[in-house]
N, C-alpha and C positions, 0 to 999 in steps of 0.2 A: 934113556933120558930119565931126570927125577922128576922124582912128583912129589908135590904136599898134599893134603887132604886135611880142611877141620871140620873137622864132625858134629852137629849139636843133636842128643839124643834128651828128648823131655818127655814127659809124660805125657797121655792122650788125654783130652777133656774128660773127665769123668771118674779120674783116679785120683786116690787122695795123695795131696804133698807136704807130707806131715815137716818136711824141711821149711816148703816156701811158708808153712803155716807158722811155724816158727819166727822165721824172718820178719815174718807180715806183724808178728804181734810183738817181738823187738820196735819195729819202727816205728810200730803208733807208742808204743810207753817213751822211745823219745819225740814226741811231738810232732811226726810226721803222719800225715792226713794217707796215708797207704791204704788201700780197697783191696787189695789181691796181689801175692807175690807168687813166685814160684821158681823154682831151681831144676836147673840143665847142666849137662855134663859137654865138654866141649872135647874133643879127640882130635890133637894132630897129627900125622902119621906120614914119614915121607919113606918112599920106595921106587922101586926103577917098575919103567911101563914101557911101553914102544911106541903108545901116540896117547894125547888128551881122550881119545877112546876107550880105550883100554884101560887109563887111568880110573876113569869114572866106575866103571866094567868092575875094576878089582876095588876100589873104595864101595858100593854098593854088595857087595861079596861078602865084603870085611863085616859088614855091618848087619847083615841077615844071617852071617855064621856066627860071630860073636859079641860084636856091640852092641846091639839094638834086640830086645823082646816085644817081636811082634806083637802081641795079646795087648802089650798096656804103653809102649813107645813108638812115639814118630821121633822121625831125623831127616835132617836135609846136611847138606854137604856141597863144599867148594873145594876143585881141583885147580892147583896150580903148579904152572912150570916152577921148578925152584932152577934158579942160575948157578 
């Protein structure tokens, strides 16, 4: 069966996002009252599994072998049948 997976890998509280910081200070020079921005990276990835188990199983794999640096990013992720 196939599977999709979208990935969002962000940074952990406490590390700086010199991107979202960027962002943040675009939006207030256009007039927008912004407090805090920050940018994520999103990964879709679709591959054959054997069941919604398995799926998760190899999308959480993917992501502690080469998506995701433990030390400074969290991620969460959604597994779907693709038709």
């Amino acid at each position: 069966m196939k599977y999709r997976s979208k990935i969002e890998v962000k940074l952990k509280p406490g590390y700086l996002d010199p991107e979202g910081e960027s962002v943040k200070k675009a939006l207030k020079l256009l007039g927008y009252g912004v407090e805090s921005a920050g940018v994520s990276k999103v990964y879709e990835v679709e591959f054959e599994a054997k069941s919604p188990g398995e799926a998760r199983r190899l999308t959480d794999e993917m992501c502690r072998k080469l998506l995701v640096n433990p030390v400074k990013d969290d991620y969460k992720f959604v597994v779907e049948k693709v038709q």
